[in-house]
PAFI-806746 format. One line per field, with one value per residue (C-alpha): residue number from 1; residue in one letter; x, y, z. Coordinates in Angstrom, 3 decimals, always signed. Layout:
REM PAFI-806746
k NUM;...
r a;...
c1 X;...
c2 Y;...
c3 Z;...
END
This chain:
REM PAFI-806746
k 1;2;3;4;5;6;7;8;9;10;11;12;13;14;15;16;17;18;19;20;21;22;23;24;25;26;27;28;29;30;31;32;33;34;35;36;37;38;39;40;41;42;43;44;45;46;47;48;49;50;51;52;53;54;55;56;57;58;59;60;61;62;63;64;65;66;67;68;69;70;71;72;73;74;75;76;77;78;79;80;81;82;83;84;85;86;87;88;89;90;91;92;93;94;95;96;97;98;99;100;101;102;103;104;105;106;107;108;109;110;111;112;113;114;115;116;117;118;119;120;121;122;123;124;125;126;127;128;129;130;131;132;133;134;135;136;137;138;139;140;141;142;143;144;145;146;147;148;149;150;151;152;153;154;155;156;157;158;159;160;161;162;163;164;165;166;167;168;169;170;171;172;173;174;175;176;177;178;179;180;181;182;183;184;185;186;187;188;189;190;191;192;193;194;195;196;197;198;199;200;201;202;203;204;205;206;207;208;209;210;211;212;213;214;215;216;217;218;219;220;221;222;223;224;225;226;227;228;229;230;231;232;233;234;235;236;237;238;239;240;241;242;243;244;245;246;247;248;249;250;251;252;253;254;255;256;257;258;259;260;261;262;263;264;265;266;267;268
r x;x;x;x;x;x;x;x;x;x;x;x;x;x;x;x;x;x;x;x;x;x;x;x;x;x;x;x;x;x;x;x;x;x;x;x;x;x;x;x;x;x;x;x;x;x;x;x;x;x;x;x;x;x;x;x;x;x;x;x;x;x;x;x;x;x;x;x;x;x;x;x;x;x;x;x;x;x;x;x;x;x;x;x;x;x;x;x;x;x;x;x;x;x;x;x;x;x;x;x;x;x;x;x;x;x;x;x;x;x;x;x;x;x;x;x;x;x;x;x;x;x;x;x;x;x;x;x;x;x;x;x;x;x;x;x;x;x;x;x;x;x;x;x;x;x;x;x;x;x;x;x;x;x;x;x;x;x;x;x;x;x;x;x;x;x;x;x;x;x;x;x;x;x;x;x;x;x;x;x;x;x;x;x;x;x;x;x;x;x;x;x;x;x;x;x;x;x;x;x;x;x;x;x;x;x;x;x;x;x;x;x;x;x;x;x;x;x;x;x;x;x;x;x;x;x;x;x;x;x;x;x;x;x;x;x;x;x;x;x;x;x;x;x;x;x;x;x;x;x;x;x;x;x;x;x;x;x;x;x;x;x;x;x;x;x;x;x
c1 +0.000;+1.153;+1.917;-0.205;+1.832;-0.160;+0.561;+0.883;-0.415;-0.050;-3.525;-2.024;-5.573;-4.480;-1.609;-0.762;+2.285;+1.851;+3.465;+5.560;+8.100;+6.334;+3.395;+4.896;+7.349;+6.956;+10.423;+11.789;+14.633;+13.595;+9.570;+8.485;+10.488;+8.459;+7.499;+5.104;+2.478;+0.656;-2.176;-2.497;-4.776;-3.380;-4.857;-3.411;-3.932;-3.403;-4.309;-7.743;-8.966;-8.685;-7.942;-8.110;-7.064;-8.256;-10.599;-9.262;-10.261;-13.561;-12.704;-15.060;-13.340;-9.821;-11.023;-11.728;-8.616;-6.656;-5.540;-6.004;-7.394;-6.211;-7.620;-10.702;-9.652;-12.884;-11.441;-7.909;-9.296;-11.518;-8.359;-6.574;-9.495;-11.353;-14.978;-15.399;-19.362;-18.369;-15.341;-15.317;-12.665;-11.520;-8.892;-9.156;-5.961;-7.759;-10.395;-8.967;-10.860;-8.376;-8.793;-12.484;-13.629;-15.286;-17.009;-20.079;-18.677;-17.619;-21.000;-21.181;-17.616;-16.773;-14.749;-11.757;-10.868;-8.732;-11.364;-9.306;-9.782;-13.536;-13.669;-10.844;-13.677;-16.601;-15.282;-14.144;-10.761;-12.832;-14.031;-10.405;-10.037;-6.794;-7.160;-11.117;-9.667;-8.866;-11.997;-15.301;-18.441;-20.281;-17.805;-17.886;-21.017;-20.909;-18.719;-21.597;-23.694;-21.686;-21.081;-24.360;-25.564;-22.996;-20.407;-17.432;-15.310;-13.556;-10.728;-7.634;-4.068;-2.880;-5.301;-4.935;-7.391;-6.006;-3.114;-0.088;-1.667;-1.714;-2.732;-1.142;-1.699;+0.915;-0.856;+1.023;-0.634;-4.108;-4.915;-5.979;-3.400;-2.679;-0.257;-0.265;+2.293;+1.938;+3.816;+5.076;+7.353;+10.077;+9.443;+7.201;+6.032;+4.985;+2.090;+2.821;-0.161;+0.079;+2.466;+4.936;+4.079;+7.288;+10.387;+11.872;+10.286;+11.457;+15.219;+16.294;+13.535;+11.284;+7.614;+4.983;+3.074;-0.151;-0.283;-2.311;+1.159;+4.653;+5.868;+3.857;+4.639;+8.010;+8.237;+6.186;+9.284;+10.438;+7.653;+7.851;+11.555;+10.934;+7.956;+9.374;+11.638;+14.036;+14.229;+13.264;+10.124;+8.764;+5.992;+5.032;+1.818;+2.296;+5.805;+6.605;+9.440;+7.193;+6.593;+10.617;+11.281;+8.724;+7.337;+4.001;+1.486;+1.285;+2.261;-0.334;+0.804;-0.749;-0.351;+2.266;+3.977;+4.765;+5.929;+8.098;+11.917;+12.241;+14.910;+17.766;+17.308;+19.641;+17.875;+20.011
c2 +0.000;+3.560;+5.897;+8.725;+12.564;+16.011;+18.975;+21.714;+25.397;+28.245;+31.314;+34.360;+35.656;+38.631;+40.661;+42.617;+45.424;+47.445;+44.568;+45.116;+42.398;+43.654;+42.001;+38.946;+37.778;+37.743;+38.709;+41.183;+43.620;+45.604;+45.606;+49.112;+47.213;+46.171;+42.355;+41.951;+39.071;+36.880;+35.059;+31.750;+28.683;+25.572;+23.281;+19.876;+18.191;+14.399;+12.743;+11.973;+14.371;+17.668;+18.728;+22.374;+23.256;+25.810;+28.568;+31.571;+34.763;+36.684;+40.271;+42.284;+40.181;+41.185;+44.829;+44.636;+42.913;+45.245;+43.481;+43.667;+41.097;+40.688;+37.514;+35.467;+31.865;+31.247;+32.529;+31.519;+27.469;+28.577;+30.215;+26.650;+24.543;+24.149;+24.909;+25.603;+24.000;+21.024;+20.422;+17.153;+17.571;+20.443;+20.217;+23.114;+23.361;+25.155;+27.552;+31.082;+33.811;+33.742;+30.300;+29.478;+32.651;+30.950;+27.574;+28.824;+28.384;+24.580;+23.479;+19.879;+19.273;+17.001;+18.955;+17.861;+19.065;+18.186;+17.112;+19.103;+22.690;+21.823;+20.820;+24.677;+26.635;+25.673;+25.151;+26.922;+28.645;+30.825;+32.792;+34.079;+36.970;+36.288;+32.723;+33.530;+36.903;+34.837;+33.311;+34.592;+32.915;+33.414;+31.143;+28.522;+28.769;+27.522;+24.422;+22.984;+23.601;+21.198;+18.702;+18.185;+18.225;+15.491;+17.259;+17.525;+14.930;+15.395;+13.351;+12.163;+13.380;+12.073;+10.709;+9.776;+12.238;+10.560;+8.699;+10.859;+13.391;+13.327;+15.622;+15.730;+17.135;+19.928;+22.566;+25.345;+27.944;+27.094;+23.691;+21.842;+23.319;+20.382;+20.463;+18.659;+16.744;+15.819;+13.358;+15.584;+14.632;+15.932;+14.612;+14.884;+18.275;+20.289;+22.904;+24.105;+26.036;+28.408;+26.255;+27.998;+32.133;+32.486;+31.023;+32.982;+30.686;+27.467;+28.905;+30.499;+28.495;+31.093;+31.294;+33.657;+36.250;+34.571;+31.611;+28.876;+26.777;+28.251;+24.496;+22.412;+25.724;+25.204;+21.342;+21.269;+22.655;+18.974;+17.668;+19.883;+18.652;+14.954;+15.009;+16.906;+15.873;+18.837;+21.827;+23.463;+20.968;+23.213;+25.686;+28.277;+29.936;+33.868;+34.488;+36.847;+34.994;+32.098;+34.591;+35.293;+31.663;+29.758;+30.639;+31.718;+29.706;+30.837;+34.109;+34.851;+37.149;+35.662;+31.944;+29.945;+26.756;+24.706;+21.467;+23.197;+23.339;+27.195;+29.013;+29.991;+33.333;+35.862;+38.012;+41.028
c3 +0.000;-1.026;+1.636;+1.131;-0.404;+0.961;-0.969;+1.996;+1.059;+4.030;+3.746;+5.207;+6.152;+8.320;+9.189;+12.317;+11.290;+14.080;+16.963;+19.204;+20.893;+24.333;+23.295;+22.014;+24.589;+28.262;+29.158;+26.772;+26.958;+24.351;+24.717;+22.199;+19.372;+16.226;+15.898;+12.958;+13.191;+10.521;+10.925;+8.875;+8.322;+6.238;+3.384;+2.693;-0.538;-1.500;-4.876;-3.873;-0.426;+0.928;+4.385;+5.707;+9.365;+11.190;+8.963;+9.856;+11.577;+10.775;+9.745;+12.164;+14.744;+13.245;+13.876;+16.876;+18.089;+16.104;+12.936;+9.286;+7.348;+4.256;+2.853;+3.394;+3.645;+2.005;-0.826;-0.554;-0.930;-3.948;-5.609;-4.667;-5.993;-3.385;-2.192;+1.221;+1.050;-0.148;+2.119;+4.697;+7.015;+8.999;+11.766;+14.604;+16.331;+19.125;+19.460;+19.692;+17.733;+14.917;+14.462;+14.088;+11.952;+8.856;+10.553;+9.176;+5.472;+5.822;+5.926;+4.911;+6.787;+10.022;+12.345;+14.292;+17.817;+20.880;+23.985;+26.170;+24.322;+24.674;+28.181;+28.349;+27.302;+28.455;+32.151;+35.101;+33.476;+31.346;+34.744;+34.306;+32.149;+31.097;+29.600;+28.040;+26.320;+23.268;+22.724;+21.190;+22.591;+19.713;+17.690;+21.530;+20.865;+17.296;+18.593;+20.789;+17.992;+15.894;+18.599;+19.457;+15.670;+15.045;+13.090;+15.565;+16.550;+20.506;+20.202;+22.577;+22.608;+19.596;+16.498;+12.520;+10.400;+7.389;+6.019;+7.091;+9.354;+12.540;+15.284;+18.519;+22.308;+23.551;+25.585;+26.959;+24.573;+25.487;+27.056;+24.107;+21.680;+18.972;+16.578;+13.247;+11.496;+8.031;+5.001;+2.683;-0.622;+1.678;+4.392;+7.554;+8.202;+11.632;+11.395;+14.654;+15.083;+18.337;+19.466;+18.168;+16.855;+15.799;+15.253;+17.772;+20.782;+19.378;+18.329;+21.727;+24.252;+25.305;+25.782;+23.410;+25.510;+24.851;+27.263;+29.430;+30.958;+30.559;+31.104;+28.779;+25.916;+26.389;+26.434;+23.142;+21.443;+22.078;+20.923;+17.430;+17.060;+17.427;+14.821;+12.030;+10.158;+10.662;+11.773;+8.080;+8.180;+11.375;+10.577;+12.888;+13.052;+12.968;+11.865;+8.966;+8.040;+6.288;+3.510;+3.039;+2.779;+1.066;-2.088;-3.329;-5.133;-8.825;-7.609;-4.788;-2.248;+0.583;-0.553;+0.129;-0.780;+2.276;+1.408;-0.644;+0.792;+2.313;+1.463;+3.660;+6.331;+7.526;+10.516;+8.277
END
């Protein structure tokens, strides 16, 4: 039996310019300093299925957390082949705002999410301002909708969505943060989701601003290195540098190529 190829395309759906490093890092020496962020959702493609993870962040919602959207992944996938409506599987990584902005649009799909995120934010912790602020109950509320209507799947720590791709438990960002790894024709990539914002974190061992446990965010690094296949076959979430060192699809700005080999970076 063949093992199964995905094709691995990155939707830059929103953009944050105005970031500084005191927002992204907990301990920073140099806090006013500009750190851009990105915002992207994935789409994996074999000979026969598509898989998209995470949908992206709705643009009033962008607005009102202060970023720019610049692309609806909605129409990212159509641009890639791919109807939303008619999609079947969808992968949520977790359920932060910028995550689970287009659920509405995937409506014939099966959804995909860790049990812990679910029993995260619909417990006790969300009393807490600090862990909820990432959340929109409106889209929590969308989640129950689809469990109870028997579209989403609460699975365990680690679980096959298809032939080469799996999703795995790491917490520390939220508690049900997952990460998925994936066969690629070079080799086993990460999406790292929020695992990993930038490369930053998983280069010099720090933790992103943004978190549930310090300890299980910074063990996860681990977790990224043993499942890829290298260090170039780990995919952060947020990080400007994706678009310096992986190209675009047929030339689209916000598209990108990601089972493509990146090219080397120089922080100069």
């Amino acid at each position: 039996m063949s093992e199964t190829i995905w094709k691995t395309y990155g939707i830059r759906h929103a953009i944050n310019p105005t970031r500084t490093r005191g927002q992204n890092f907990i301990l920073e020496s140099d806090p006013a300093a500009s750190l851009p962020l990105d915002f992207y959702s994935w789409l994996l493609v074999s000979d026969d299925r598509t898989i998209v993870v995470d949908t992206g962040m709705d643009p009033a919602k962008a607005e009102k957390h202060g970023h720019t959207h610049v692309l609806s992944p909605v129409e990212a996938l159509s641009r890639l082949g791919v109807s939303a409506r008619d999609a079947d599987t969808v992968i949520l990584t977790h359920a932060h705002y910028d995550h689970l902005g287009f659920l509405d649009a995937f409506e014939k799909a099966h959804f995909f999410m860790q049990a812990a995120e679910m029993e995260y934010v619909t417990g006790p912790w969300m009393e807490k301002w600090w862990f909820r602020r990432a959340y929109e109950p409106d889209e929590i509320n969308r989640l129950v909708n689809l469990l109870h209507g028997g579209r989403l799947t609460l699975h365990g720590r680690e679980s096959e969505i298809a032939d080469g791709v799996t999703v795995h438990w790491v917490g520390g960002h939220c508690a049900g943060q997952e990460i998925v790894r994936v066969r690629t024709a070079r080799g086993y990539v990460v999406l790292a989701s929020d695992a990993l914002h930038y490369y930053e974190e998983y280069e010099r061992g720090v933790p992103f601003a943004v978190v549930f446990n310090s300890s299980d965010m910074l063990a996860s690094h681990d977790v990224i290195r043993a499942l890829a296949d290298s260090d170039d076959h780990v995919l952060p979430a947020h990080d400007p540098r994706l678009a310096d060192i992986y190209p675009r699809h047929d030339g689209e700005e916000h598209i990108l190529r990601l089972d493509a080999a990146p090219k080397a970076w120089s922080a100069s």
